[in-house]
N, C-alpha and C positions, 0 to 999 in steps of 0.2 A: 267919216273916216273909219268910226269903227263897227262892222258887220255884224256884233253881238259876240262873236265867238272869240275871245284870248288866246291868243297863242303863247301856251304855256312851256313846251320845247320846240327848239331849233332843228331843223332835219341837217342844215348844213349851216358848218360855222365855215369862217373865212380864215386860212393862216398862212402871214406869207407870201396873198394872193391867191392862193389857192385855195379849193373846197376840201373841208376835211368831213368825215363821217362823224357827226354826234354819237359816241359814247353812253350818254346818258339816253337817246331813243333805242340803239342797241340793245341796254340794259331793261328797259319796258318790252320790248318786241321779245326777248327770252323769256319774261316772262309772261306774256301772254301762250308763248310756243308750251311753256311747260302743261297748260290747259289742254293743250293738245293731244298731250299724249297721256295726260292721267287721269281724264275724263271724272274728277271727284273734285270736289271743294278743297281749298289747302289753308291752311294757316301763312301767317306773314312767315314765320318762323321754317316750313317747308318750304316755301316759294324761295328763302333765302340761301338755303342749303342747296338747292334745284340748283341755281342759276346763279352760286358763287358768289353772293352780295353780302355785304352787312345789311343784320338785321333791320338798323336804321331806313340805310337805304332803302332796302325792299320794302319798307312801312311808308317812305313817301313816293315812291313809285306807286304801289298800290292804291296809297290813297291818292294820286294825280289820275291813275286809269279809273276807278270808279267813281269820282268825280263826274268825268267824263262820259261815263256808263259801259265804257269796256270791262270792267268788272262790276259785280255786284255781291253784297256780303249775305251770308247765310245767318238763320236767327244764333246759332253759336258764336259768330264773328268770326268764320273765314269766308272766302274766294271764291266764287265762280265767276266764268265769261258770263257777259251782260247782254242788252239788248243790242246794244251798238255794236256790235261782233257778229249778229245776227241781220242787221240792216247790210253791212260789208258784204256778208257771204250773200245775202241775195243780190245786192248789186252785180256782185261778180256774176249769180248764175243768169243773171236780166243780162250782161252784157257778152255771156261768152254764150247764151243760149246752148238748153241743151240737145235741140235738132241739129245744131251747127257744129255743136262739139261730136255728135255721135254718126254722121252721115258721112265721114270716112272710111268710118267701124263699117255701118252699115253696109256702105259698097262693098267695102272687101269681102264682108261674108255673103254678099249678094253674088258675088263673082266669084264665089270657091263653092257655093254649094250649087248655082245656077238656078236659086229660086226666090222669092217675091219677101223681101224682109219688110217687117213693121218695127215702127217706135211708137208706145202707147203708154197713157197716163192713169189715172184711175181718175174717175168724175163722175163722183155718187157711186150709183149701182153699176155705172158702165165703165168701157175705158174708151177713153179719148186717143185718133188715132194723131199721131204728130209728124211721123213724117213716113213714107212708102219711099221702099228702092227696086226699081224690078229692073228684070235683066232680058236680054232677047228670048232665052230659055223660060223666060218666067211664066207661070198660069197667068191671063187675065182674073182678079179676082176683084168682087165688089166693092171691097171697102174699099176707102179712099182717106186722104188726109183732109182730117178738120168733122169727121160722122165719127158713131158711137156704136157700140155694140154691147149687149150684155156682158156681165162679168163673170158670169158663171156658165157660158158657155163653149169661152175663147180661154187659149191659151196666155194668150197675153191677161187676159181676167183670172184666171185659174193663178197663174201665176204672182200674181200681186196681192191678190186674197190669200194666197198661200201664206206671202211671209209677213202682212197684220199684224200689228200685235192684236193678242187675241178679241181683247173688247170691242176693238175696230172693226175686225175680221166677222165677229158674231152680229153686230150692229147693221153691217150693210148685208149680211146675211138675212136678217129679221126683215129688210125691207126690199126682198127679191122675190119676185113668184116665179116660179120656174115652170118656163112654156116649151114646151117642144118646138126645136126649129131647124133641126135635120134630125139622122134615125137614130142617132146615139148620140143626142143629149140625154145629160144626167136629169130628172124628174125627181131622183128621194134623196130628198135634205142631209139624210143619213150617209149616204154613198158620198156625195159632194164633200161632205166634211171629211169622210175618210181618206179620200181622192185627194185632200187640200192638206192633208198631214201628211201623206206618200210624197207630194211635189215636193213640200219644205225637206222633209229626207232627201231625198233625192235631188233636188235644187233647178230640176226645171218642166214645165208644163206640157201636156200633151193636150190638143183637139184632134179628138178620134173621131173626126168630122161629126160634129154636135153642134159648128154656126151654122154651117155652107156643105151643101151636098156634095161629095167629093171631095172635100181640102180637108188634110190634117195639117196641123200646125204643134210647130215645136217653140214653148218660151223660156223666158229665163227673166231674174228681177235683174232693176238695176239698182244695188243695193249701197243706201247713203252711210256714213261712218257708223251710224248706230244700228245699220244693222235696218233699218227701215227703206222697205221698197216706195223709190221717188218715182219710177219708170218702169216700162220691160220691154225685151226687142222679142220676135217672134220671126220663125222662117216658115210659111207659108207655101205649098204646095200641093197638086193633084194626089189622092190615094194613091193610085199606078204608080207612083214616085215614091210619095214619103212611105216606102213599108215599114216593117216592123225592123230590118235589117237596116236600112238607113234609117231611119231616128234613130239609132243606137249611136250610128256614125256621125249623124248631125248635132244631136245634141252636145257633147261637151264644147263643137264649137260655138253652141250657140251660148252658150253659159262662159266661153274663154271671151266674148266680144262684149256680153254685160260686164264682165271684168275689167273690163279695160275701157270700157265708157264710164264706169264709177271711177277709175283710176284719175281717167281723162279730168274729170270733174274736182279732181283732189280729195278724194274719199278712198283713193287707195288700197280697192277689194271693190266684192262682189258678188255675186250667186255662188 
């Protein structure tokens, strides 16, 4: 009968016949929200002023969620979210997928700018492409969903390595040799790193045809609450098209559509 796990509160009590909303899960579920938006560790004593409890209260709530592993205490003795707040959040992104959440975005900017958008991951030194939208207007271009391409020669690469934290950003740096593989890729270490401080100003990436002879592309991240790129979409195009006067034009919408795929995702921002 019993599955290991105790069920310590009720989601719905019974009154009257009816289902009334537990008070007492309300009261834990504000406090986990106050995590949310103060991103720091908190004492019992803050969580209780947060979220309008007695101090009491808020000491055996806290200690019922880190019991359970939704929170975890700091060597001081306060608060932060736990593992199991982390197992949630990936279930969600396992079940809302993010090619599924973002392949609406996709279309639409696929069908306002009339040219070939990517969804891409970072995977090691390369990015992994995840999902392609093209449109009758679009260039036929090589890559495809589920191949890889350098990081340092794509925008969608350029892009992600942009906004790194730094250690990470220099780490997959150290294990890239940089080959020529159209007329203007970047070759000195020095220029790439400058080039990857310009995007982060600036918030999105340019290939001045440096994969594929012919195609600039324009990227942007798709950037998770911390500020950490999980993704990036790219708008892909023949030179004759993408000039220097459209990317000016393309780009903010290509940074307004990573916007609102992080949004989509509940991460609420973005490049």
């Amino acid at each position: 009968m019993d599955s290991g796990h105790k069920r310590i509160l009720p989601i719905m009590v019974r009154q009257n016949g009816r289902r009334q909303i537990s008070s007492t899960v309300l009261k834990a579920l504000d406090i986990l929200d106050c995590f949310a938006t103060e991103h720091r560790p908190l004492s019992v004593s803050q969580i209780a002023e947060q979220c309008g409890l007695t101090r009491p209260t808020a000491h055996r709530l806290v200690t019922t969620l880190a019991g359970r592993g939704y929170l975890t205490t700091t060597a001081d003795g306060r608060y932060r979210l736990g593992s199991k707040v982390l197992r949630l959040a990936r279930g969600l992104l396992d079940y809302t997928s993010l090619p599924t959440v973002a392949r609406p975005i996709l279309s639409t900017l696929a069908q306002a700018v009339g040219e070939t958008v990517y969804l891409g991951m970072l995977d090691g030194t390369e990015v992994l492409y995840l999902d392609k939208y093209e449109t009758p207007k679009s260039a036929r271009l090589y890559s495809v969903v589920g191949t890889r391409n350098p990081v340092y020669c794509t925008a969608l690469g350029k892009a992600l390595l942009a906004f790194l934290p730094t250690i990470q950003r220099d780490d997959v740096l150290s294990r890239i040799t940089l080959i020529k593989r159209a007329r203007n890729t970047i070759l000195d270490p020095a220029r790439l790193l400058a080039e990857l401080e310009d995007i982060r100003a600036r918030g999105y990436a340019l290939d001045n045809v440096e994969n594929e002879e012919g195609i600039r592309c324009i990227a942007a991240p798709i950037l998770n609450a911390s500020q950490y790129p999980i993704a990036a979409i790219s708008v892909s195009g023949p030179e004759t098209r993408l000039t220097d006067d459209r990317v000016q034009d393309v780009a903010p919408a290509v940074k307004e559509a990573a916007t609102q795929i992080a949004a989509q995702l509940g991460f609420g921002g973005g490049a």
